[in-house]
mmCIF file of the C-alpha atoms, coordinates in Angstrom:
data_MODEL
# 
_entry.id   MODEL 
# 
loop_
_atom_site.group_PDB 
_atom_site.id 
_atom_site.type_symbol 
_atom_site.label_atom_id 
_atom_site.label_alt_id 
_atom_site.label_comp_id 
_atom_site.label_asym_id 
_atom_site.label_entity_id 
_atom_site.label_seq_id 
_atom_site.pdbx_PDB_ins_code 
_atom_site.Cartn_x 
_atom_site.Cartn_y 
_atom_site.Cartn_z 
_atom_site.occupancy 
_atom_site.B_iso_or_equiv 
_atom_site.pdbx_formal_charge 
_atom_site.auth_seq_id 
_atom_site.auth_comp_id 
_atom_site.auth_asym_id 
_atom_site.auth_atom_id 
_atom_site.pdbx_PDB_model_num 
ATOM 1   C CA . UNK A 1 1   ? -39.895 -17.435 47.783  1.00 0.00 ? 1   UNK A CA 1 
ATOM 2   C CA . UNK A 1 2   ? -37.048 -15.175 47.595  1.00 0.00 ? 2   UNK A CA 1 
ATOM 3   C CA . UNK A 1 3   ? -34.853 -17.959 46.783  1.00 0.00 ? 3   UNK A CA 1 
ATOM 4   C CA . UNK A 1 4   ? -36.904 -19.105 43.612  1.00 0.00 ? 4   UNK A CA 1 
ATOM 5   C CA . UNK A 1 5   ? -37.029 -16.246 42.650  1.00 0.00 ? 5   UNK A CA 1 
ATOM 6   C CA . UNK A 1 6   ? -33.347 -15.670 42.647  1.00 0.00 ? 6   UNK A CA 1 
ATOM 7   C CA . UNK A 1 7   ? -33.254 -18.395 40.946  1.00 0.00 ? 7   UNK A CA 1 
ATOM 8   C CA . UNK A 1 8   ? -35.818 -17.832 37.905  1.00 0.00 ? 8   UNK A CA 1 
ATOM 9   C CA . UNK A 1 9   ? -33.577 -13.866 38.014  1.00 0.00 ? 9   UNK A CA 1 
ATOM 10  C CA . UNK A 1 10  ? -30.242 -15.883 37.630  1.00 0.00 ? 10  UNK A CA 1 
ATOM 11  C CA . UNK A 1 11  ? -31.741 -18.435 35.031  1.00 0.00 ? 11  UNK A CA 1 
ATOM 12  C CA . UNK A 1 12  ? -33.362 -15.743 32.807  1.00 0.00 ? 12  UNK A CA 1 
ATOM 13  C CA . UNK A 1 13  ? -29.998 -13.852 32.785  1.00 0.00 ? 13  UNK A CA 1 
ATOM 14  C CA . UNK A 1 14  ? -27.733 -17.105 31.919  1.00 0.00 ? 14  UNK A CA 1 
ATOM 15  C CA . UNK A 1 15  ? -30.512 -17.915 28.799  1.00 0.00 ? 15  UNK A CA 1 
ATOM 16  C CA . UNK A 1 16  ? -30.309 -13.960 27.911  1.00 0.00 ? 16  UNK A CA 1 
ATOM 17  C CA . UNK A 1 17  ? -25.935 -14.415 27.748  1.00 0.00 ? 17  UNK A CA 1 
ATOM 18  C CA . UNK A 1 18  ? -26.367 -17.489 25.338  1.00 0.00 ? 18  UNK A CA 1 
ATOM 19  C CA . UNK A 1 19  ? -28.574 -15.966 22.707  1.00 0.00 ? 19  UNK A CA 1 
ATOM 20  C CA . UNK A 1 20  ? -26.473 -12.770 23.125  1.00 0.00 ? 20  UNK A CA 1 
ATOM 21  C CA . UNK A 1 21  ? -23.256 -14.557 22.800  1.00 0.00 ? 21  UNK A CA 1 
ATOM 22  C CA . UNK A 1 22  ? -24.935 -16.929 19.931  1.00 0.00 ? 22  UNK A CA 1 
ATOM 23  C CA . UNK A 1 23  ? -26.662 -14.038 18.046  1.00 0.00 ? 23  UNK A CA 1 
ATOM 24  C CA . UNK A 1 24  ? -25.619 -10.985 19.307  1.00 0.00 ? 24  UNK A CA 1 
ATOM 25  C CA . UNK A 1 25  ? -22.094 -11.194 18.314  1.00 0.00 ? 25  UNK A CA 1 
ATOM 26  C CA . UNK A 1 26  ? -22.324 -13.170 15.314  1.00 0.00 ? 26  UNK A CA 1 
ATOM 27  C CA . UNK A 1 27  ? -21.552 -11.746 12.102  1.00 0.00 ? 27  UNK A CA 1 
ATOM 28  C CA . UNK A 1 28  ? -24.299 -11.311 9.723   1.00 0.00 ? 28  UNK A CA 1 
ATOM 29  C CA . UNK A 1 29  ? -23.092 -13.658 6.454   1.00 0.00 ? 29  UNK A CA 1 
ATOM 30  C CA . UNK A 1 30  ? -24.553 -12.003 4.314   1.00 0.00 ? 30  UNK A CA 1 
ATOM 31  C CA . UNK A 1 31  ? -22.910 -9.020  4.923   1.00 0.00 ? 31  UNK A CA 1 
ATOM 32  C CA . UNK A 1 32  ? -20.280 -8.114  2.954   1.00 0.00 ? 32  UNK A CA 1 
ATOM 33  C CA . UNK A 1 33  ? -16.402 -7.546  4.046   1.00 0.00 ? 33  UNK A CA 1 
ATOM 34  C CA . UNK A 1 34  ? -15.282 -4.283  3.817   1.00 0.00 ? 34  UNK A CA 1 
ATOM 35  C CA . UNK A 1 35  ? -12.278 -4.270  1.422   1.00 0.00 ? 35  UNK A CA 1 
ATOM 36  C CA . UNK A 1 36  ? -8.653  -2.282  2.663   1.00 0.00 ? 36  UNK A CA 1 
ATOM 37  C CA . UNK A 1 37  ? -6.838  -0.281  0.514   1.00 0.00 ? 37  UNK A CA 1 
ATOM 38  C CA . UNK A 1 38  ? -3.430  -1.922  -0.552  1.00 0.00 ? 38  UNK A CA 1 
ATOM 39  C CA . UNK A 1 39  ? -0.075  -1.055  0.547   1.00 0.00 ? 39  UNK A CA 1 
ATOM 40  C CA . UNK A 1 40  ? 2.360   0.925   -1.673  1.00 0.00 ? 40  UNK A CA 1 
ATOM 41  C CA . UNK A 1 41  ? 6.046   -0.622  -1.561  1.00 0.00 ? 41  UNK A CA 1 
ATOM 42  C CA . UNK A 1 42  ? 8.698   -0.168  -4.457  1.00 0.00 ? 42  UNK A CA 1 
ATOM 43  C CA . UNK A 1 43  ? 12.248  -0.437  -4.573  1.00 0.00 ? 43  UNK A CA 1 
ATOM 44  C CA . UNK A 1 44  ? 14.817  1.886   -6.553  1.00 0.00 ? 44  UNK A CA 1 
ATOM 45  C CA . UNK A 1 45  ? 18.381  0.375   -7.555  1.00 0.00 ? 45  UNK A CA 1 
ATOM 46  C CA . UNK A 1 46  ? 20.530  2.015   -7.919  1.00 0.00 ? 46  UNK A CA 1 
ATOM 47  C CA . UNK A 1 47  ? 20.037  5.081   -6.074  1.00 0.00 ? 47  UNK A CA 1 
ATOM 48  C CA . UNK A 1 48  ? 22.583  7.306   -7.192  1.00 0.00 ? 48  UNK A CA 1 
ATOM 49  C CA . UNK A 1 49  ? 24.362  7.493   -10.510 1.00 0.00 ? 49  UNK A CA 1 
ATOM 50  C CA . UNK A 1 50  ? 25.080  9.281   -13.264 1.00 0.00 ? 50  UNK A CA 1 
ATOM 51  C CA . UNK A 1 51  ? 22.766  10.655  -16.183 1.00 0.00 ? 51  UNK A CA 1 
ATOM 52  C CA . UNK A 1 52  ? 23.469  7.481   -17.915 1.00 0.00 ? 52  UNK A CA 1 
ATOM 53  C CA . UNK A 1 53  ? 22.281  5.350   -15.316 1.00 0.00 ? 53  UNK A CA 1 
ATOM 54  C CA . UNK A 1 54  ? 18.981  2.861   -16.438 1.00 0.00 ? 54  UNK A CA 1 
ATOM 55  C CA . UNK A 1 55  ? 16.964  3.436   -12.646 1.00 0.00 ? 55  UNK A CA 1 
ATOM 56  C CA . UNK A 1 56  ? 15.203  0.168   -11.842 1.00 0.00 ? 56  UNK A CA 1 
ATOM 57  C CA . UNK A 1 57  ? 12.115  0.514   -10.076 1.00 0.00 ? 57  UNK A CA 1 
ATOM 58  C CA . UNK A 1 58  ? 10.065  -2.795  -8.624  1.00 0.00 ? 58  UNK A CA 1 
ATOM 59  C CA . UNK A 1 59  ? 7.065   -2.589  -6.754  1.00 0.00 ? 59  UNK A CA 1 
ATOM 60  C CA . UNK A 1 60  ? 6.492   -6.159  -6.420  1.00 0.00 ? 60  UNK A CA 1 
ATOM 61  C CA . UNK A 1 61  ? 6.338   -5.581  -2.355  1.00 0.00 ? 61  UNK A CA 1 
ATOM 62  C CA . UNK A 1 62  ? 2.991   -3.822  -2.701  1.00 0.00 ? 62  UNK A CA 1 
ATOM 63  C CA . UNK A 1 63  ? 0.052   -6.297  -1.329  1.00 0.00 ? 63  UNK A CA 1 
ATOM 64  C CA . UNK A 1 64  ? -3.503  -6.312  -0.931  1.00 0.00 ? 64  UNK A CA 1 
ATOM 65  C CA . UNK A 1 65  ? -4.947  -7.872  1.856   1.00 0.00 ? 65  UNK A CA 1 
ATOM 66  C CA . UNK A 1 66  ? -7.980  -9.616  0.070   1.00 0.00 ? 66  UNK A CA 1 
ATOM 67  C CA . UNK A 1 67  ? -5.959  -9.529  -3.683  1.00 0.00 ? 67  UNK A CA 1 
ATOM 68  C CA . UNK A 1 68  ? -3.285  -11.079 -5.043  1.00 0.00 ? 68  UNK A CA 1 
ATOM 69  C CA . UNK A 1 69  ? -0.478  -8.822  -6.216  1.00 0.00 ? 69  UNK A CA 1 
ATOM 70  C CA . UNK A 1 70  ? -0.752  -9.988  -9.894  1.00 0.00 ? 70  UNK A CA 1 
ATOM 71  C CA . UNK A 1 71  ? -4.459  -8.391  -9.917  1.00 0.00 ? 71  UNK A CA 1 
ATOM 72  C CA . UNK A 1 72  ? -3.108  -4.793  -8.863  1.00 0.00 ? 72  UNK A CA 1 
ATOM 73  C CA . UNK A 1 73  ? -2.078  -2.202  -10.920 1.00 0.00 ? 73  UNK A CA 1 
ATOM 74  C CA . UNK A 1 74  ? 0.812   0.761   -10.557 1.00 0.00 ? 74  UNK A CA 1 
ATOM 75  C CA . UNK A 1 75  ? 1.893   3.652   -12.036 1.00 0.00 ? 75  UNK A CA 1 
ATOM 76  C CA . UNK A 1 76  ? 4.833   6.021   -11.696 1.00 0.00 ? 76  UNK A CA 1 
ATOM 77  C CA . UNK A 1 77  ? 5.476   10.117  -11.565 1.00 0.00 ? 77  UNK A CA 1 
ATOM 78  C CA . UNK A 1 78  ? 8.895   9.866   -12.333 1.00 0.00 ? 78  UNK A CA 1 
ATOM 79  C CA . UNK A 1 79  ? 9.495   13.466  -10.563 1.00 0.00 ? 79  UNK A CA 1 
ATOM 80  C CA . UNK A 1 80  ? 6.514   13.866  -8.360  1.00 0.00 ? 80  UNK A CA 1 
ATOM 81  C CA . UNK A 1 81  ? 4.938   16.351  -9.665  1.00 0.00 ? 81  UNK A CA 1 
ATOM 82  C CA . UNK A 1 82  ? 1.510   15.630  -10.118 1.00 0.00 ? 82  UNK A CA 1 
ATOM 83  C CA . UNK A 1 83  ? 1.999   14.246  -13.226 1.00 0.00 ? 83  UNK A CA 1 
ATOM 84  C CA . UNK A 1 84  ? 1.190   10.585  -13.969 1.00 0.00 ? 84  UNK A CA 1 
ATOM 85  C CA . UNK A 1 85  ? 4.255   9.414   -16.582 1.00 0.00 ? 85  UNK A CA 1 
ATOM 86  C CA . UNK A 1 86  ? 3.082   6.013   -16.638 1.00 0.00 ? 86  UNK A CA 1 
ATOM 87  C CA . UNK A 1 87  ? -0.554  4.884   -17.093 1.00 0.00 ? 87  UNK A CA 1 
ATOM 88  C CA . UNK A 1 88  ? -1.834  2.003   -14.973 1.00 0.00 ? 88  UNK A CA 1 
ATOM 89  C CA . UNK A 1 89  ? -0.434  -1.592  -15.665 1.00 0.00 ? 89  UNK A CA 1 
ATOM 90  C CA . UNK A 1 90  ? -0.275  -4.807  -13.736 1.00 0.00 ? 90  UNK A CA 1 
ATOM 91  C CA . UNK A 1 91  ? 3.645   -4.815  -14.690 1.00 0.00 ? 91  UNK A CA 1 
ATOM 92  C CA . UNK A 1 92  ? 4.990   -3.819  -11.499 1.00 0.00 ? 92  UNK A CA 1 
ATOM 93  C CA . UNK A 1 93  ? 8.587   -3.347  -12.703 1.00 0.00 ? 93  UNK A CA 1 
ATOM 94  C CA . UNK A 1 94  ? 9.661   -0.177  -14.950 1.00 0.00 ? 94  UNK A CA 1 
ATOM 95  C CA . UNK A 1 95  ? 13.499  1.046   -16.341 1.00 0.00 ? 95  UNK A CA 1 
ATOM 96  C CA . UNK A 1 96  ? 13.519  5.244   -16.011 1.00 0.00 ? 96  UNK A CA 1 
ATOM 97  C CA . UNK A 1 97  ? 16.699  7.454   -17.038 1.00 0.00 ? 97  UNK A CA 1 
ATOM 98  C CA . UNK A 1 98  ? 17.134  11.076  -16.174 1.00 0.00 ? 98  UNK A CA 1 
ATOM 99  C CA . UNK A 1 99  ? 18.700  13.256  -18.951 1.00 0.00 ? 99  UNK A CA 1 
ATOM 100 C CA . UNK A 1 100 ? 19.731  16.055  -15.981 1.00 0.00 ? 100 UNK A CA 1 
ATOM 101 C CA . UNK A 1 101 ? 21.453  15.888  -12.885 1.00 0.00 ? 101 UNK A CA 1 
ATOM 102 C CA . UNK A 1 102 ? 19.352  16.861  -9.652  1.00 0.00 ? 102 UNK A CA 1 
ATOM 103 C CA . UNK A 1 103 ? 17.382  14.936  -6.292  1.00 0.00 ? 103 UNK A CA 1 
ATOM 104 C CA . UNK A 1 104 ? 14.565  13.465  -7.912  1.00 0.00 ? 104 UNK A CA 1 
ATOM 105 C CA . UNK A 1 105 ? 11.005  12.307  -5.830  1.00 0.00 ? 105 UNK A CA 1 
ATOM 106 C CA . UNK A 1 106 ? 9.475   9.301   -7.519  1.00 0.00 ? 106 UNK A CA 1 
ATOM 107 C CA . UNK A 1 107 ? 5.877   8.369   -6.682  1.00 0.00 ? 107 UNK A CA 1 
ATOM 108 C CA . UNK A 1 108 ? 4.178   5.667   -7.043  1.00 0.00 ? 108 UNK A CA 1 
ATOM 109 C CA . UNK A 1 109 ? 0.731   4.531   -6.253  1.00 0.00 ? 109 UNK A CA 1 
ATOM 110 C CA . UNK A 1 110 ? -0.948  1.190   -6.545  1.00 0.00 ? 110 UNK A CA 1 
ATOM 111 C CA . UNK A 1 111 ? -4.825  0.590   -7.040  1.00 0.00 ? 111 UNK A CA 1 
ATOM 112 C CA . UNK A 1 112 ? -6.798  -2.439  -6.308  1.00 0.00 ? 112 UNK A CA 1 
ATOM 113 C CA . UNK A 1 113 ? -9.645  -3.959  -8.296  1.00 0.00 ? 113 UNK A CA 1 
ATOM 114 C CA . UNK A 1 114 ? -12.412 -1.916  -6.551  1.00 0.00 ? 114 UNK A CA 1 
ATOM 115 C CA . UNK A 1 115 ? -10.187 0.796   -7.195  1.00 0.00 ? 115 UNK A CA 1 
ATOM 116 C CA . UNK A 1 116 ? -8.933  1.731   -3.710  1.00 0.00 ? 116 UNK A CA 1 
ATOM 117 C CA . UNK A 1 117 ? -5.005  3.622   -3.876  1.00 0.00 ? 117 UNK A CA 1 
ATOM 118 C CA . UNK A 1 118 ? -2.174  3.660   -1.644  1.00 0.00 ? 118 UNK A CA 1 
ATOM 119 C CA . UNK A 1 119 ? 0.819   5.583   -3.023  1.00 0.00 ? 119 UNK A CA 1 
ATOM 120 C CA . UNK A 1 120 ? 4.700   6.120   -1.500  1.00 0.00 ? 120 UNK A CA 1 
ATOM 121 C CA . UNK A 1 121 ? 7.984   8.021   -2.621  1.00 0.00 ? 121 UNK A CA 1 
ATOM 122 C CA . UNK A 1 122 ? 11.510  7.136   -2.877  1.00 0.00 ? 122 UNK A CA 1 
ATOM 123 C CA . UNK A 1 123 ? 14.385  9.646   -3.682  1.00 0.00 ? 123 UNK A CA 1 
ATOM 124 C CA . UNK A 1 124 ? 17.689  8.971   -5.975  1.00 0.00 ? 124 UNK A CA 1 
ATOM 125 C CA . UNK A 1 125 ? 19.906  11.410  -7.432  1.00 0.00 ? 125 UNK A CA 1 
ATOM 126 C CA . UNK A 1 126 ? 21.507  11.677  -10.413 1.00 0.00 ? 126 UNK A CA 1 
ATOM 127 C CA . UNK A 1 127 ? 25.208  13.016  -10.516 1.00 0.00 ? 127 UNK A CA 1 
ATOM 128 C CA . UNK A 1 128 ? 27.769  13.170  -13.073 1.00 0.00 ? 128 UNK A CA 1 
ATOM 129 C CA . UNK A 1 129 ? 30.578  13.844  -10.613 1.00 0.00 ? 129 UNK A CA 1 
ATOM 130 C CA . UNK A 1 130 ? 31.396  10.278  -9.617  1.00 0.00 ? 130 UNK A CA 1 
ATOM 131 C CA . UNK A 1 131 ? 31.466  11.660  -5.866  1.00 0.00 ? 131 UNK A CA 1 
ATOM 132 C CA . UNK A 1 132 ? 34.496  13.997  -7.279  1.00 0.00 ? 132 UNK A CA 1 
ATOM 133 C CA . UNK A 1 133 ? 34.803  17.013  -5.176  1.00 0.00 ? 133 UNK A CA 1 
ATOM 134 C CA . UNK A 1 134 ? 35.101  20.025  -8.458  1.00 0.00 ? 134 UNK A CA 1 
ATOM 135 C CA . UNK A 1 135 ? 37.338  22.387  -6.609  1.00 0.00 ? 135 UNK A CA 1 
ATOM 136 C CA . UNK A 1 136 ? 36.928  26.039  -9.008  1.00 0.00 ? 136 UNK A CA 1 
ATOM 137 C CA . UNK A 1 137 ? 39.493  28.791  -8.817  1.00 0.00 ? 137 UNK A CA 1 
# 
């Protein structure tokens, strides 16, 4: 008797694992997938130069992981300071020149079409000196 039983125990549990493993862990379909934020990437070239220097910034690296990049949009704070100088676009390339020498911070963030933002910041500097060393007496 034991040994049926034992048997009916094991048989029961071995059922119980399939409709666990066939239910249980299945994804419901019609649940939706959560979207992810995208990723904020952007290039600056060059990254030093004078006050007459055109900056080039790209930011075709970002990526979505559910979006194609030409669906996401950008924008740029030229001196990261909580200022937006750009307003949204899907153009992911923009030209910036600084009219004063300094370290500048540029931000950028990108936003996907449910509106979730990843942003990043790059640094260049501006510098009239040509890497001269002005010596003053």
């Amino acid at each position: 008797m034991k040994t049926k039983s034992m048997i009916l125990l094991l048989a029961a549990l071995f059922f119980c694992s399939v409709l666990i493993l066939q239910y249980g862990c299945k994804k419901d379909e019609d649940e939706p997938e959560q979207n992810k934020p995208p990723t904020a990437v952007f290039t600056i070239d060059p990254t030093l130069g004078p006050t007459s220097t055109i900056f080039e910034f790209d930011a075709s690296g970002c990526f979505d992981p559910e979006e194609p990049i030409s669906v996401l949009k950008v924008r740029w704070d030229w001196e990261n300071n909580g200022n937006w100088d750009t307003d949204w676009s899907n153009d992911k390339t923009k030209n910036h020149q600084y009219s004063s020498e300094d370290t500048y911070t540029v931000k950028m963030e990108v936003k996907d079409t449910e509106g979730l933002t990843d942003n990043t910041t790059h640094s260049l500097t501006v510098d009239n000196s040509g890497g001269r060393v002005v010596v003053k007496e």
